[in-house]
C-alpha positions as CSV (number, residue, x, y, z in Angstrom):
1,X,-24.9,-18.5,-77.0
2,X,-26.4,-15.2,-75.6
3,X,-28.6,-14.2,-72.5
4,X,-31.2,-13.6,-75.2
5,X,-31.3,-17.1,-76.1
6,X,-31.7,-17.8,-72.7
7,X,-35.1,-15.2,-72.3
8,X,-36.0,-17.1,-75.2
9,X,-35.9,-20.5,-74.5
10,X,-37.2,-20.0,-70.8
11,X,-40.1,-17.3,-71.5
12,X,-40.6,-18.8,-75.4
13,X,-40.6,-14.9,-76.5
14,X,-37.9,-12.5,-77.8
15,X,-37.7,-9.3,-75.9
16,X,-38.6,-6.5,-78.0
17,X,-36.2,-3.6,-78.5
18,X,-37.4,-1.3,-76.4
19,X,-37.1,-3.2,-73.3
20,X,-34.4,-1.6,-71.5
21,X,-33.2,-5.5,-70.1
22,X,-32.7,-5.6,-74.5
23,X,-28.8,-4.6,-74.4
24,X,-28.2,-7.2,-71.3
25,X,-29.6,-10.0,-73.3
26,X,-26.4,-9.3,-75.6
27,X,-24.2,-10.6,-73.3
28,X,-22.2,-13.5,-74.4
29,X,-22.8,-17.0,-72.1
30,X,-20.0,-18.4,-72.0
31,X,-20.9,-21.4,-69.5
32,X,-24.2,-23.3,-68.6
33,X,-23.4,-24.5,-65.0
34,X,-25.4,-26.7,-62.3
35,X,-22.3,-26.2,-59.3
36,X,-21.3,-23.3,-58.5
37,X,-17.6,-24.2,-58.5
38,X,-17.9,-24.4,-62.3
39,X,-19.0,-21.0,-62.7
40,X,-16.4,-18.6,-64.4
41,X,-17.4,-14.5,-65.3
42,X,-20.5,-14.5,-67.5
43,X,-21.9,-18.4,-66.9
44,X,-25.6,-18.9,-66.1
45,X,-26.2,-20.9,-62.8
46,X,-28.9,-23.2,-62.3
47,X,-29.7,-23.6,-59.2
48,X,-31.8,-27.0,-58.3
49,X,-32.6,-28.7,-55.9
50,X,-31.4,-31.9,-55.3
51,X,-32.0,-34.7,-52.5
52,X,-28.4,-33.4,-50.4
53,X,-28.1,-29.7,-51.6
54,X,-30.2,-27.0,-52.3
55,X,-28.4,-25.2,-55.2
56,X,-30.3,-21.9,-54.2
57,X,-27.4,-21.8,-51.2
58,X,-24.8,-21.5,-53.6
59,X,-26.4,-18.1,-55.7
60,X,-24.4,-15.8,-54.0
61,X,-21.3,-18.0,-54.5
62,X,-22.1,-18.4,-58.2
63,X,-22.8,-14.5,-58.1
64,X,-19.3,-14.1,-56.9
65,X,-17.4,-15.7,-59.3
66,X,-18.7,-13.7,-62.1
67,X,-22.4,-15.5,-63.0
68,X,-24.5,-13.2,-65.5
69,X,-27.9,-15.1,-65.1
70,X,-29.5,-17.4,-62.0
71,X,-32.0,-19.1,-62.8
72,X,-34.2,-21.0,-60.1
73,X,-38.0,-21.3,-58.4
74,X,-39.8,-19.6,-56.0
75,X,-37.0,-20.4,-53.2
76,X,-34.5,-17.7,-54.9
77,X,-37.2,-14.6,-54.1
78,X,-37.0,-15.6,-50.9
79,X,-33.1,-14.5,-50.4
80,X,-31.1,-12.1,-50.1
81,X,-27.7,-12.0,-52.0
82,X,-26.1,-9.1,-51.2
83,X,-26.7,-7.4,-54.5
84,X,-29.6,-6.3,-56.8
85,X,-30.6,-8.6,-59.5
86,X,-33.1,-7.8,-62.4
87,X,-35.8,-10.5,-62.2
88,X,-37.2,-12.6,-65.2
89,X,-40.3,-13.3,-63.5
90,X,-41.5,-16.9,-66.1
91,X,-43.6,-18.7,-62.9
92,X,-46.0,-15.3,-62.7
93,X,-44.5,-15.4,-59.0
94,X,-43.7,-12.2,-56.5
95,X,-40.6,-11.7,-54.6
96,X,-39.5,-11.1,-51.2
97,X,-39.8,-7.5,-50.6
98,X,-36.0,-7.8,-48.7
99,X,-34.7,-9.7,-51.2
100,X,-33.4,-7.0,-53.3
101,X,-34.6,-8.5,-56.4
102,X,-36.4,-5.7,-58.3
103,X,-39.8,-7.1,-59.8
104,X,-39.6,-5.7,-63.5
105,X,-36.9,-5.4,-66.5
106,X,-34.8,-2.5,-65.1
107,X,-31.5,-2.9,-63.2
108,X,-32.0,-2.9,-59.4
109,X,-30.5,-0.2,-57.4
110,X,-27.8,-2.2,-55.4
111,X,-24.2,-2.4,-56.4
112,X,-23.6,-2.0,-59.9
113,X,-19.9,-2.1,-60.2
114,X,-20.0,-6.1,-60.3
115,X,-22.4,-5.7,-63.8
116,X,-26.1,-6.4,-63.8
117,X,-26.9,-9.9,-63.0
118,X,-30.6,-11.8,-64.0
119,X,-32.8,-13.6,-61.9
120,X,-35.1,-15.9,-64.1
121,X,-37.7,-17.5,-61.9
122,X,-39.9,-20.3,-63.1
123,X,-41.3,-23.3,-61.6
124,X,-39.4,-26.0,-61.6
125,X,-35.4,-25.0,-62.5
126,X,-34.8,-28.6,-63.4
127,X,-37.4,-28.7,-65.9
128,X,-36.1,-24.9,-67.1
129,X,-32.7,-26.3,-67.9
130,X,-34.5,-29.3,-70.0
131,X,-36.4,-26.3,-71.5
132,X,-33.6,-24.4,-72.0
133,X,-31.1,-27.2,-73.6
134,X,-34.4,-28.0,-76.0
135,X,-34.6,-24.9,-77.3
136,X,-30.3,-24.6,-77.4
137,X,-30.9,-28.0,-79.5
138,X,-33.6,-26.8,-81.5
139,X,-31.4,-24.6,-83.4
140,X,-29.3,-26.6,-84.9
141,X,-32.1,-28.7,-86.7
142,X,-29.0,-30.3,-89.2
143,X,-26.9,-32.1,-86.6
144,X,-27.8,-35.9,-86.3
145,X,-27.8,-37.6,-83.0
146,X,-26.7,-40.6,-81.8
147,X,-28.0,-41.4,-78.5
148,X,-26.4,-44.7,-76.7
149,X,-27.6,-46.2,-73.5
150,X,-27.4,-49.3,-72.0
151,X,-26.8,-51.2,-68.5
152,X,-23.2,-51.8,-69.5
153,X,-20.8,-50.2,-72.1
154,X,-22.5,-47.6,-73.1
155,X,-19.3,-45.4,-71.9
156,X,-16.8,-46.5,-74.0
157,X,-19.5,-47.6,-77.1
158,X,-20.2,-43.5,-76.9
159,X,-16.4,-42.9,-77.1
160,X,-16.0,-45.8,-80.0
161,X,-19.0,-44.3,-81.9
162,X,-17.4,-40.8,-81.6
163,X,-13.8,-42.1,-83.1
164,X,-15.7,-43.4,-86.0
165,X,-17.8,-40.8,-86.8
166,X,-15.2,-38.5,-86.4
167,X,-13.0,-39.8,-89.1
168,X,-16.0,-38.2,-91.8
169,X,-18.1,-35.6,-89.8
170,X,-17.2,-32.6,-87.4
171,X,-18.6,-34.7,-83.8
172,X,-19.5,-33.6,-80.4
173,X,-19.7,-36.5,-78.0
174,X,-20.7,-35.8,-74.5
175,X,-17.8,-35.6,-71.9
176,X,-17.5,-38.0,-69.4
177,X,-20.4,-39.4,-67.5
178,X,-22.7,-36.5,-68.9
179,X,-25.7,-39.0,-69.5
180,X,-28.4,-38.4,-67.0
181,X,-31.7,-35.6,-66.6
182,X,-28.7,-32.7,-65.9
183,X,-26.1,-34.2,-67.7
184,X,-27.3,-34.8,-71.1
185,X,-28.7,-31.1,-71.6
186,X,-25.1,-29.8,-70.1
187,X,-23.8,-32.1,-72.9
188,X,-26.4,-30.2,-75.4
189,X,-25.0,-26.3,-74.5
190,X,-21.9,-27.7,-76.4
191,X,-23.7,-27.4,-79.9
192,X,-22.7,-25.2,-82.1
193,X,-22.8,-24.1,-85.7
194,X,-19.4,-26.4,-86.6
195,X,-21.1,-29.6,-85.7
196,X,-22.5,-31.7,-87.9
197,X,-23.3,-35.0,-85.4
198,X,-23.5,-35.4,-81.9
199,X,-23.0,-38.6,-79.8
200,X,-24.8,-38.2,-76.3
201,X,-25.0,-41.4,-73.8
202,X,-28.2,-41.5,-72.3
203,X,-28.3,-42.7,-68.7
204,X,-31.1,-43.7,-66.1
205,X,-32.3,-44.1,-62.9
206,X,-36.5,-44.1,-63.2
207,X,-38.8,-44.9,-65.8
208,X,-39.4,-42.1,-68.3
209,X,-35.9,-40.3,-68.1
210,X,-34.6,-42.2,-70.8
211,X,-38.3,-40.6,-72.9
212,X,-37.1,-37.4,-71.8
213,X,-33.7,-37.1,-72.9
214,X,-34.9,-38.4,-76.0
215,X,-37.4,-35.4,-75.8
216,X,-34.5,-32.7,-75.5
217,X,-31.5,-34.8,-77.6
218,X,-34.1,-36.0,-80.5
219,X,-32.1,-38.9,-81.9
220,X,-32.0,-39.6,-84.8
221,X,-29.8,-43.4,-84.0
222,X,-30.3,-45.0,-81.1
223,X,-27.6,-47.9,-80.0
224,X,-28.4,-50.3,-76.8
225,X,-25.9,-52.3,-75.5
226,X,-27.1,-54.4,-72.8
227,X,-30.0,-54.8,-70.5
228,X,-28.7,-56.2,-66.7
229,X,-30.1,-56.0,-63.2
230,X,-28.4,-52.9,-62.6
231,X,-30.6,-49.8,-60.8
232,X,-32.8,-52.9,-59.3
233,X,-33.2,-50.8,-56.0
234,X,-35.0,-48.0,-58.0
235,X,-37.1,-50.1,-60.5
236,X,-37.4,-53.6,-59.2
237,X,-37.4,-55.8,-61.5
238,X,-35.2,-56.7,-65.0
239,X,-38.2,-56.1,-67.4
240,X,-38.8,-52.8,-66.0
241,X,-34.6,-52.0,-66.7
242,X,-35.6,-53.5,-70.3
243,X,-38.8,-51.3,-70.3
244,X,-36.9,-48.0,-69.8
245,X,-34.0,-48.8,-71.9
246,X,-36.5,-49.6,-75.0
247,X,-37.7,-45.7,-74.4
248,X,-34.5,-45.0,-77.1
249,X,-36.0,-47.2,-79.6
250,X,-39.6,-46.3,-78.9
251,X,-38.1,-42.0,-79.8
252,X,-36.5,-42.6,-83.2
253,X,-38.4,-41.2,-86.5
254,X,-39.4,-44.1,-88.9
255,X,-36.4,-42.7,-91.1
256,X,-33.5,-43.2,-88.1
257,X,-31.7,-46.5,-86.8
258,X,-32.4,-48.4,-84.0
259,X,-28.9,-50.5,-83.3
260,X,-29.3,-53.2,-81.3
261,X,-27.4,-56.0,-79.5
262,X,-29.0,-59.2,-81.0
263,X,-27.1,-61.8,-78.5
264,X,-29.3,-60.0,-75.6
265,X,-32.6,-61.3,-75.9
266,X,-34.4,-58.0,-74.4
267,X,-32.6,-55.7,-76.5
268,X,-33.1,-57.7,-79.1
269,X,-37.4,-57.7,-79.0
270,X,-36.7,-53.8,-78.9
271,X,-36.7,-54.2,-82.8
272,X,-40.9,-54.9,-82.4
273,X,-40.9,-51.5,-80.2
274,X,-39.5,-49.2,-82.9
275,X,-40.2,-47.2,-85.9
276,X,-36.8,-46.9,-87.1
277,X,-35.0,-49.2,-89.4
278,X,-32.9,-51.9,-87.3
279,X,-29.7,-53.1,-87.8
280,X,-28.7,-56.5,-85.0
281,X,-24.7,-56.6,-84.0
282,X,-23.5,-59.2,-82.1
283,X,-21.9,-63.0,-81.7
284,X,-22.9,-64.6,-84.4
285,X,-24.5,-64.9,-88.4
286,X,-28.0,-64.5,-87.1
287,X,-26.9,-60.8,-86.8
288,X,-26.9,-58.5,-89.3
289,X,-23.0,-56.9,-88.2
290,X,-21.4,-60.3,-86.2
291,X,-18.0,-61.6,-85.7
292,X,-15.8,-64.6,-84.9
293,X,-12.6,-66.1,-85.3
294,X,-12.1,-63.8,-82.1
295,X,-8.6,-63.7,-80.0
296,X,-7.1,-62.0,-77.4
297,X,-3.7,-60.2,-78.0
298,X,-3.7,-59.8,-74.1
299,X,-2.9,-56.0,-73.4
300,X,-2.5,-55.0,-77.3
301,X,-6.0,-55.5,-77.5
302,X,-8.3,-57.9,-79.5
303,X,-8.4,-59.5,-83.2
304,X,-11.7,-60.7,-85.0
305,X,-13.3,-61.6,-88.2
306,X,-16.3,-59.0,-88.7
307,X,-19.1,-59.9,-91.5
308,X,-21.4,-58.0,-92.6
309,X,-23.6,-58.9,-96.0
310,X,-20.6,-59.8,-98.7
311,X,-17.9,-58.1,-96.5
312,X,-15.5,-60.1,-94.5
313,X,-12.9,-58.2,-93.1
314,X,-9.7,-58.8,-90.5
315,X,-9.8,-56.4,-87.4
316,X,-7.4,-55.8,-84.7
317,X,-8.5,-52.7,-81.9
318,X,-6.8,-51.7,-79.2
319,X,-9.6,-52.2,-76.8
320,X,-9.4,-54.6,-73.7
321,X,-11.7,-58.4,-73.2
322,X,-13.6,-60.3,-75.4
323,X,-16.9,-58.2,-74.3
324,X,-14.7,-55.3,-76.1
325,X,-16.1,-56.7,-79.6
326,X,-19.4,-55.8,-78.9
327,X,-18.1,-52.3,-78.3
328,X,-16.4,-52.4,-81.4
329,X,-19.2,-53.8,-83.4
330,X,-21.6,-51.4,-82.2
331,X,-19.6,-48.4,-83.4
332,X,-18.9,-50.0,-86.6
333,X,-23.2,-50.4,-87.2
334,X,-23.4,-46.6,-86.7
335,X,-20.9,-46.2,-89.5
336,X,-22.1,-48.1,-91.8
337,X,-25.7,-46.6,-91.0
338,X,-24.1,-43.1,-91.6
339,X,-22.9,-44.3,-95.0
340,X,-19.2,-44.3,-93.8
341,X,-16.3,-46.5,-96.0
342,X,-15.0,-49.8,-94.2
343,X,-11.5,-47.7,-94.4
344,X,-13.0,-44.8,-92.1
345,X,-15.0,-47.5,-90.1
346,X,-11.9,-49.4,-89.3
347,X,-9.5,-46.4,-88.9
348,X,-12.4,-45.2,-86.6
349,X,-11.5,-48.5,-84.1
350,X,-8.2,-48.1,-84.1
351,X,-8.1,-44.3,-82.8
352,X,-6.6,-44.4,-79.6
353,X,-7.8,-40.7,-78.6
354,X,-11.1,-42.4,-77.5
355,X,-11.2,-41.9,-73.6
356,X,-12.0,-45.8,-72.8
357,X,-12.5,-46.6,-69.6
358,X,-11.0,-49.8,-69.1
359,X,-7.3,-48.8,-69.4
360,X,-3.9,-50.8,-68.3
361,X,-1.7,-48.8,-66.3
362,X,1.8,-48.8,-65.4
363,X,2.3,-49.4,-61.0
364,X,4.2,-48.9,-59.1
365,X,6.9,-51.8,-58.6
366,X,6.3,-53.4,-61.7
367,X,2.9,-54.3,-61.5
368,X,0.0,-53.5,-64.0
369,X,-3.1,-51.7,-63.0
370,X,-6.3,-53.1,-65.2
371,X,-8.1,-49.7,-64.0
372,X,-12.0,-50.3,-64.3
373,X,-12.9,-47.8,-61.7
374,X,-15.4,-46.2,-62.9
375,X,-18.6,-48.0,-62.5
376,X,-18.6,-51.7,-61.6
377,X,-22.1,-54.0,-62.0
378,X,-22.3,-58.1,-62.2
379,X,-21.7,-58.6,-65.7
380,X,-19.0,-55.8,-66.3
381,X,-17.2,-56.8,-63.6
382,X,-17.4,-60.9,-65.0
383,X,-16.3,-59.4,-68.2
384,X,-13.6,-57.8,-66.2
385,X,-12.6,-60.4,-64.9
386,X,-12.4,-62.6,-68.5
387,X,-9.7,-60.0,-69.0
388,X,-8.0,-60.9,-66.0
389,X,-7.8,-64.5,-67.2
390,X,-6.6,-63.8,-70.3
391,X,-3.1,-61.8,-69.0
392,X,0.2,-63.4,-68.4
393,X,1.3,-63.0,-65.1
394,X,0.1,-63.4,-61.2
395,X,-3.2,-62.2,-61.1
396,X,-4.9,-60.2,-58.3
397,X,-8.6,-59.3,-58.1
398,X,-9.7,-56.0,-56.1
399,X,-12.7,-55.7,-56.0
400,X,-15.3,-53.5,-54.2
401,X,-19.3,-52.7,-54.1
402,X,-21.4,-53.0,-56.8
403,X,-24.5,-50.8,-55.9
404,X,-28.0,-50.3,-56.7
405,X,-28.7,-53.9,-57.2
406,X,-32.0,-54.1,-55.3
407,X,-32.9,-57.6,-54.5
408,X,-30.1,-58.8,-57.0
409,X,-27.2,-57.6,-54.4
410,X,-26.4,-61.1,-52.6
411,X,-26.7,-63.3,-55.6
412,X,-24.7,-60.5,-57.8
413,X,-21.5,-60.1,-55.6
414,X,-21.5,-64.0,-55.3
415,X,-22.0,-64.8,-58.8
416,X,-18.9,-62.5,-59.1
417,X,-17.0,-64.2,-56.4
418,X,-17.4,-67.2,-57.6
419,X,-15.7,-66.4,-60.6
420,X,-12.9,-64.4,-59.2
421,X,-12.0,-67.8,-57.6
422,X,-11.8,-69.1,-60.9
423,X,-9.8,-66.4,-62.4
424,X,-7.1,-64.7,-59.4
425,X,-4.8,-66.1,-57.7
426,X,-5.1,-63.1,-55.0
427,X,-8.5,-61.9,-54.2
428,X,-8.8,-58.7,-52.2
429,X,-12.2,-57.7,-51.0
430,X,-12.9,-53.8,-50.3
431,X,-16.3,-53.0,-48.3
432,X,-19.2,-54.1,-47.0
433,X,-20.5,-55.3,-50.1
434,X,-17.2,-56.5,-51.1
435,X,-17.1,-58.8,-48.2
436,X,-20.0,-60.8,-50.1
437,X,-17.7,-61.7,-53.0
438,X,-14.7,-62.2,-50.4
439,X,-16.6,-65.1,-48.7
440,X,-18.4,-66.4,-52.2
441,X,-14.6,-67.5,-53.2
442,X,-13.6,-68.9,-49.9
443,X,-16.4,-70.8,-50.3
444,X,-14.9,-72.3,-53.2
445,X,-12.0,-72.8,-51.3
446,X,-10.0,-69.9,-52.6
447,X,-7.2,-69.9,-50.1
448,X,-5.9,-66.1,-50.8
449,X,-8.8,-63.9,-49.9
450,X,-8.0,-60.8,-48.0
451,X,-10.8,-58.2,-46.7
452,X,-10.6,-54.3,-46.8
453,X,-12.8,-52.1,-45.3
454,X,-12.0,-48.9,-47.5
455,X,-9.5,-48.0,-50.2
456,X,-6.7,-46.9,-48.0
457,X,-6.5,-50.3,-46.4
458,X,-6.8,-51.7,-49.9
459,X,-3.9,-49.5,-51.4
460,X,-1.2,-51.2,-48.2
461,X,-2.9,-55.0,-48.6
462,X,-2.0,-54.3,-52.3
463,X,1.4,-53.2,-51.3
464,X,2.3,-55.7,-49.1
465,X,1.3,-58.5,-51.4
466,X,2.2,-57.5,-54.9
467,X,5.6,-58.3,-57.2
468,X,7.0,-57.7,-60.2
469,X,5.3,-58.5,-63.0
470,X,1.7,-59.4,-61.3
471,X,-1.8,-57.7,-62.9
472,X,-3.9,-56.0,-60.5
473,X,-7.6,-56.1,-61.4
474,X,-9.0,-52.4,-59.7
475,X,-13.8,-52.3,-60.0
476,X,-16.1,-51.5,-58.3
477,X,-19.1,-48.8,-58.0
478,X,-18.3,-45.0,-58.6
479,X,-19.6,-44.3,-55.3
480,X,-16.8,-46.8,-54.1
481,X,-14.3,-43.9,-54.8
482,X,-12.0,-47.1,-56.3
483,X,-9.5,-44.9,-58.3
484,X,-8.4,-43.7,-55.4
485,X,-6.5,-46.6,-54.9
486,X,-5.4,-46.5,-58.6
487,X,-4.2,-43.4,-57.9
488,X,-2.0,-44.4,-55.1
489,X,-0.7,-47.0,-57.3
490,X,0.0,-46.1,-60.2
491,X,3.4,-44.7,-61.5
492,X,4.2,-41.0,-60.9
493,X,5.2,-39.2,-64.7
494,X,7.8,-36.9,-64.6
495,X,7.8,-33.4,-66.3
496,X,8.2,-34.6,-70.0
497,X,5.3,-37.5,-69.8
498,X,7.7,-40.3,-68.9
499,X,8.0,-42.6,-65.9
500,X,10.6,-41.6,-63.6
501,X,14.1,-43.5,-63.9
């Protein structure tokens, strides 16, 4: 990636060669950054504007650690950053006069010794980043992607997909929770010429995201995994969560995959909102890929018949819960869509490099840490708790906030703590919306419910109450911060990657 792909995808023209900016646009990019901490010499900083931060405060930072190319609005021509900077000018817009941002091609007259740097100005440098990661995406017009979105799972069904596909084709997958309007296209700037698919999790918070990451990523499969009254506070009800989600399926090409969870009802009338072939996973024959015969081996993982047309086949994956099937199931569709062999498909499963984000965990003082930190809504965390109930050993339940549920939030955390009293015999309740689920068990008359009001009190109720040999349960909402106490807990490795002795 150079800065000339950059002038192109922003301006939609190549520079000609007797510009004198020409020779700059040779430089190398060799990072596409939103936070200025990222930057390292020769990335290109967007800077937008977000509802807590202003990333036009953080130019001169970015500038500092070695950025090549800013790119912003109208905000950046009204700054001064210490240094000249040759502007880009895409909006058609005129700088400060003190800004020291010289209006044409030519390098400005400040201090050189740091290298020229760019200033592209345009509009809206949200929308230039979606621009940019189009164009970035429009080059490599052979690479099939898989886009994956869902209410729950679509984490570790992007990380299951990837295994699989991997086992055949040279696959990017997006890196960690890389799935929203920033996200996905800072997933896209890791294209290049060696790939041959891509597996990109698609995340939303409004109506019409999902539409435009679909618009930048052009997917050629689309998997959903669930639709659940998560994000209520933003779109109000469940059929608008349904709505959004079903933008993947509307995006696919007649000649693409739609795959779709057929035990959820609202994923399942996607199939009437897409031009793509469909292929139903799920519980059940009326599926097209389904399973039974379906056990828990407890912390080795799960075993179940999978069918599919005259195949009946034995699988065992190392994943964690019953609700871990459809996971499974879901990457296996992709394979078979992509014309894989059951003997990749199933190898594929069994690949523990997947990063999957329900994990077991080694505590400290014998205990073991079902860490499910990383996002936390009512049906994951039910699920999560079916896992609980299926370990051997004293059980203990922490768990925190689920946010974002809108009008959902009092009924959600009590469905959930009616269940934990069900399911642990401890239940520890962390926050303020924590406190709901605490008081849903009493009122089942769970005798063992102790309250938190952050993670450090959590971490010492935990260690005054746990023993050998009990499972500790960790969820709740990223915002919640709940690895923290994972973190606290969990067993330190020594030098070699062992416990200590």
């Amino acid at each position: 990636m150079l800065l000339s792909d950059l002038y192109a995808g922003l301006t939609g023209n190549k520079p000609s060669s007797s510009e004198s900016v020409a020779a700059v646009l040779g430089e190398r990019i060799t990072r596409v950054a939103i936070d200025s901490r990222q930057v390292i010499p020769g990335s290109v900083f967007f800077a937008l504007q977000g509802e807590a931060l202003d990333g036009h405060q953080f130019i001169g930072e970015a500038l500092a650690r070695g950025a090549i190319a800013i790119v912003g609005n109208a905000r950046a021509l009204e700054l001064g950053f210490g240094r000249s900077l040759t502007l880009i000018d895409v909006a058609g817009l005129q700088p400060n006069p003190n800004s020291g941002v010289t209006p044409d091609l030519r390098q400005g007259a400040g201090d050189s010794s740091s290298g020229p740097a760019l200033l592209f100005v345009t509009e809206n440098s949200l929308r230039a980043l979606q621009q940019f990661a189009t164009y970035w995406r429009g080059k490599f017009p052979d690479v099939q992607v898989i886009g994956v979105t869902g209410s729950v799972g679509k984490t570790s069904t992007k990380e299951l997909i990837w295994a699989v596909l991997k086992q055949r084709y040279r696959t990017l997958k997006s890196q960690g929770n890389l799935n929203s309007e920033t996200g996905l296209a800072l997933a896209i700037f890791e294209l290049n010429e060696t790939h041959e698919r891509a597996v990109l999790e698609m995340g939303m918070y409004a109506a019409g995201e999902i539409a435009t990451l679909c618009e930048i990523a052009k997917p050629i499969i689309g998997v959903i995994t669930l639709v659940a009254p998560i994000h209520l506070e933003r779109l109000g009800t469940i059929e608008n969560i349904a709505n959004a989600k079903a933008e993947l399926a509307q995006a696919l090409p007649a000649e693409g995959w739609a795959i779709l969870n057929g035990d959820d009802p609202r994923v399942l009338a996607m199939r009437e909102q897409t031009r793509a072939r469909v292929m139903t996973f799920g519980i059940g024959p009326t599926n097209d890929l389904w399973a039974d015969e379906i056990e828990s081996r407890g912390l080795e993982g799960m075993e179940f018949a999978l069918h599919y047309r005259d195949a009946h086949l034995h699988v065992r994956v190392p994943l964690l819960g019953q609700h871990s099937v459809h996971t499974a199931l879901a990457a296996a569709a992709v394979g078979l869509v992509q014309d894989l062999s059951w003997e990749e498909i199933l190898h594929g499963l069994t690949d523990v490099s997947a990063q999957l984000r329900l994990i077991a965990v080694p505590g400290k003082n014998g205990i073991t840490i079902l860490d499910d930190t990383y996002n936390a809504s009512p049906p994951s965390t039910l699920s999560a708790l079916n896992l609980l109930l299926e370990m051997s050993g004293r059980k203990i339940a922490v768990l925190g906030d689920m946010r974002e549920l809108g009008a959902f939030e009092q009924e959600g955390h009590q469905l959930v703590g009616i269940r934990a009293a069900e399911v642990a015999d401890i239940i520890i309740a962390v926050g303020p919306l924590g406190t709901l689920i605490g008081q849903a068990a009493q009122q089942q008359g769970h005798a063992k419910v102790y309250y938190a009001q952050g993670n450090e009190q959590a971490t010492a109720e935990i260690t005054r109450l746990a023993q050998q040999g009990d499972i500790v349960l960790i969820k709740g909402s990223r915002g919640a911060q709940m690895e923290e106490i994972v973190q606290a807990l969990t067993l330190e490795t020594n030098a070699h990657g062992g416990a200590p002795q």
